[in-house]
LUMTORVEX-363010 format. One record per residue: z, y, x of N, C-alpha, C in turn. Coordinates in steps of 0.2 Angstrom, whole numbers. Example, Ala and Ser with C-alpha at 12.3 -4.5 7.8 and 13.67 -1.06 7.14 Angstrom:
BEGIN
{{39,-28,66},{39,-22,62},{39,-16,66}}
{{35,-11,64},{36,-5,68},{39,0,64}}
***
This chain:
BEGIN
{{41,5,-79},{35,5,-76},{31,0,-80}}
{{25,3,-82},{21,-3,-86},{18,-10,-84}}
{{18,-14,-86},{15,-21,-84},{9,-24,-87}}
{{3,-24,-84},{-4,-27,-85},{-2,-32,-83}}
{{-4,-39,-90},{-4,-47,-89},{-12,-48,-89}}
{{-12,-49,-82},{-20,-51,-82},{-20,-61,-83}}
{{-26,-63,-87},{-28,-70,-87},{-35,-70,-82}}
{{-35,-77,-81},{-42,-80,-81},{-47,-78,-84}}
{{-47,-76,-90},{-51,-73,-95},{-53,-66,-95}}
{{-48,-63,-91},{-47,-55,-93},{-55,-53,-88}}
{{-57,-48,-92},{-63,-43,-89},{-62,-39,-81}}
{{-63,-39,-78},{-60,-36,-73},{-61,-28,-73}}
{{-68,-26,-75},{-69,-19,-75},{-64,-18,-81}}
{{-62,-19,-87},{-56,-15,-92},{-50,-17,-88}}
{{-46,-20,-84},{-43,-21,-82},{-41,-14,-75}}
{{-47,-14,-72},{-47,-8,-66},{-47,-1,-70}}
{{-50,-1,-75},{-50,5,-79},{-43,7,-83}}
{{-39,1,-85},{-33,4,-86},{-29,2,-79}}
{{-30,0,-78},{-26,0,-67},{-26,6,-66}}
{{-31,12,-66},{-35,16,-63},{-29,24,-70}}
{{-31,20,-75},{-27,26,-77},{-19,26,-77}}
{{-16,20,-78},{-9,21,-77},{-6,24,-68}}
{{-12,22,-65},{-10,23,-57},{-12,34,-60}}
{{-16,32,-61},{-17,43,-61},{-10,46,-63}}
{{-9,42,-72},{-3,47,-74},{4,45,-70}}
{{6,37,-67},{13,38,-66},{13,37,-60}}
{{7,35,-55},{8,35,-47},{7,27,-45}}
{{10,21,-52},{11,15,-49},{9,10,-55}}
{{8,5,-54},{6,-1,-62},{9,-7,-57}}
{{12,-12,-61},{14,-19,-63},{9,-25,-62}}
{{6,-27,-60},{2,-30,-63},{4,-39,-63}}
{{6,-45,-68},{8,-52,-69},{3,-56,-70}}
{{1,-60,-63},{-4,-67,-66},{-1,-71,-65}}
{{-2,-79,-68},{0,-85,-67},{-6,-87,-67}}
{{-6,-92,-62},{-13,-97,-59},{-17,-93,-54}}
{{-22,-97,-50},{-26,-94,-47},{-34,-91,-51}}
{{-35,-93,-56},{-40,-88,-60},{-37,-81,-63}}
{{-34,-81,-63},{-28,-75,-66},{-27,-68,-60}}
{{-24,-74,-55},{-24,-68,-48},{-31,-67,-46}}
{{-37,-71,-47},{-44,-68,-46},{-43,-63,-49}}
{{-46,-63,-54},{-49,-57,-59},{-43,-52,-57}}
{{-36,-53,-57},{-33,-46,-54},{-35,-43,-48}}
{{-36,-46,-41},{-38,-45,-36},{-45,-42,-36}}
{{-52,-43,-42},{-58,-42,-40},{-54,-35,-46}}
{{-52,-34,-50},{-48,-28,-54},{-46,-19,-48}}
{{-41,-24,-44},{-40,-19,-39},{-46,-19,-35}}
{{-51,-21,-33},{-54,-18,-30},{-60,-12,-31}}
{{-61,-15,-38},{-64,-11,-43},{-61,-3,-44}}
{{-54,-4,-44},{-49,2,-48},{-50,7,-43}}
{{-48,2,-35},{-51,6,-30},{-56,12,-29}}
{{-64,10,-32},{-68,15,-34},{-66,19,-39}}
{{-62,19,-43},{-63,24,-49},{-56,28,-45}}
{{-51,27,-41},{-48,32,-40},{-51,37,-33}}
{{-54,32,-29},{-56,34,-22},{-58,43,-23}}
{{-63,44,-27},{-65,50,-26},{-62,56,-28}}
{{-54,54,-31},{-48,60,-30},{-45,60,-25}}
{{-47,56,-21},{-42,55,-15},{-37,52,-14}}
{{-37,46,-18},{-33,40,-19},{-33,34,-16}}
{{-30,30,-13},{-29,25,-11},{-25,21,-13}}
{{-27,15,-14},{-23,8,-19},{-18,4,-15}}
{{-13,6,-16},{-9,-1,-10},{-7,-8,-15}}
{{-6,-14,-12},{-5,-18,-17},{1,-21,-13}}
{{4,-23,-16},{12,-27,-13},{14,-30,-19}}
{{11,-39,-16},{15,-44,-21},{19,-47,-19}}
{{20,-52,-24},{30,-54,-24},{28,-59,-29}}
{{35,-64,-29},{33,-70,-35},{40,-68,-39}}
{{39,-71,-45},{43,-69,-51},{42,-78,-56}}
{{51,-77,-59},{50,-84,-61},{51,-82,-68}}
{{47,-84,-72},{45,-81,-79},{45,-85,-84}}
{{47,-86,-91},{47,-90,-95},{42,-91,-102}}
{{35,-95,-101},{32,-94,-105},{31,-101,-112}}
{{33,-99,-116},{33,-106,-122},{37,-110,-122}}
{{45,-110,-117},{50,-111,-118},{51,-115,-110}}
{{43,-114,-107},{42,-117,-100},{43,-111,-93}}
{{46,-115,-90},{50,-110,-81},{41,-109,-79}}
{{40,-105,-79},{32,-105,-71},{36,-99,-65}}
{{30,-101,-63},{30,-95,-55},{25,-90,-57}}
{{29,-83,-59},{21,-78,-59},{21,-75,-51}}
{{15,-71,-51},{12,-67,-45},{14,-59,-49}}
{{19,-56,-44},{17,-49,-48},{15,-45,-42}}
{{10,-41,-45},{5,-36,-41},{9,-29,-41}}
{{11,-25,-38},{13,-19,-39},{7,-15,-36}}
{{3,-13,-39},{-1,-8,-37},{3,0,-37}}
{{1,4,-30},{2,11,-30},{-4,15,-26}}
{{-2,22,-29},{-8,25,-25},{-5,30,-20}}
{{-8,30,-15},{-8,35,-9},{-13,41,-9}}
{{-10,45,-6},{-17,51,-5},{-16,47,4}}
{{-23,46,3},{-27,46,11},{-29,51,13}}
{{-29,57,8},{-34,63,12},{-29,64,19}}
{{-24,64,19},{-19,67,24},{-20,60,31}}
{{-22,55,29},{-26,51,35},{-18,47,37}}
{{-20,42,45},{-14,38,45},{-8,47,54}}
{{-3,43,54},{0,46,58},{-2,47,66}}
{{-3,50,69},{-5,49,77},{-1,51,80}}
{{1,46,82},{8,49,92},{2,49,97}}
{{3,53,101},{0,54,107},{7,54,112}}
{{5,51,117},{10,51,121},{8,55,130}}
{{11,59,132},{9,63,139},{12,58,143}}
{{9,54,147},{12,50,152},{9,54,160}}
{{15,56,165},{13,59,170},{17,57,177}}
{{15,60,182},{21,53,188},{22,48,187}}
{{18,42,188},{20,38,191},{21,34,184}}
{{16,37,177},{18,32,173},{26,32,168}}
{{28,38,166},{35,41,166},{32,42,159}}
{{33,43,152},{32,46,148},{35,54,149}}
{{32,59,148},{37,66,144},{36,69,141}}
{{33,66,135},{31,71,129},{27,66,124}}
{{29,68,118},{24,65,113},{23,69,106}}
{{16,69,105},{16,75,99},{14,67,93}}
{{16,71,88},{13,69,79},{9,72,77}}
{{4,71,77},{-2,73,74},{-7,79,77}}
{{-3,84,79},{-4,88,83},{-1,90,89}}
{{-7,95,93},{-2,97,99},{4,101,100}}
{{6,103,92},{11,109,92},{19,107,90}}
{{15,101,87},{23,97,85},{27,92,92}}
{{28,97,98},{28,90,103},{36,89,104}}
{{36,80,103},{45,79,104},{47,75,110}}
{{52,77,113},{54,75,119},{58,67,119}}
{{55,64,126},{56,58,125},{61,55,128}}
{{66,52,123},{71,50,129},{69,43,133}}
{{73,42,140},{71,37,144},{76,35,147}}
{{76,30,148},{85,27,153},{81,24,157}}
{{83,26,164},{82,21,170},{80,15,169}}
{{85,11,165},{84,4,167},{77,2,160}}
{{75,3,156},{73,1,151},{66,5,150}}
{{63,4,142},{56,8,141},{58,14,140}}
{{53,21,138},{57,25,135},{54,25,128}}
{{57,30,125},{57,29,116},{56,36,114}}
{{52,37,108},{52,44,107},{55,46,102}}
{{60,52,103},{63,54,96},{62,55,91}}
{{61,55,86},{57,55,81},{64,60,76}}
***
């Protein structure tokens, strides 16, 4: 996976602009800051990347994590950004649930009416849907 080391200094629009392309060709990007100027400029980066992928139907997820890294013979703490992209066109999941007598669930579809799955329930407890 490739890794973008953003500074304090780094430009934020060429940052989204390779953000944006490595996210097209491999699906994901790396991205490493150390300090709080460093994770600005990446953060105001992804937000940016966000418009240049949006209109293929892409959506940016980011999911950081810290990382202990050795720069001039010095231990720091980095921030690593894992940027991925999602197709949104397919939207988030919807359970509908048919609740009937007395507040009993017996049914629940995914997404649509046609996928409907049966709901197990035990007396004593909530019911749950099989998935």
């Amino acid at each position: 996976m490739e890794t973008l080391k953003v500074s304090s200094k780094s430009n934020p629009n060429s940052v989204a602009g390779a953000m944006a392309g490595v996210v097209r060709q491999s699906g994901s990007v790396e991205v490493q800051v150390v300090g709080a100027g460093a994770l600005n400029q990446a953060v105001k980066a992804i937000a940016i990347a966000r418009g240049y992928v949006a209109p293929s139907g892409v959506d940016l997820i980011c999911v950081p994590t810290f990382a202990d890294i050795e720069i001039d013979g010095e231990s720091r703490t980095a921030i690593r950004l894992l940027i991925e992209g999602r197709d949104h066109r397919s939207g988030p999941t919807r359970i509908t649930v048919d609740v009937r007598d007395g507040g009993m669930p017996l049914a629940a579809a995914v997404d649509d009416e046609e996928s409907v799955l049966p709901i197990a329930a035990s007396v004593d407890g909530p019911a749950a849907a099989v998935l």
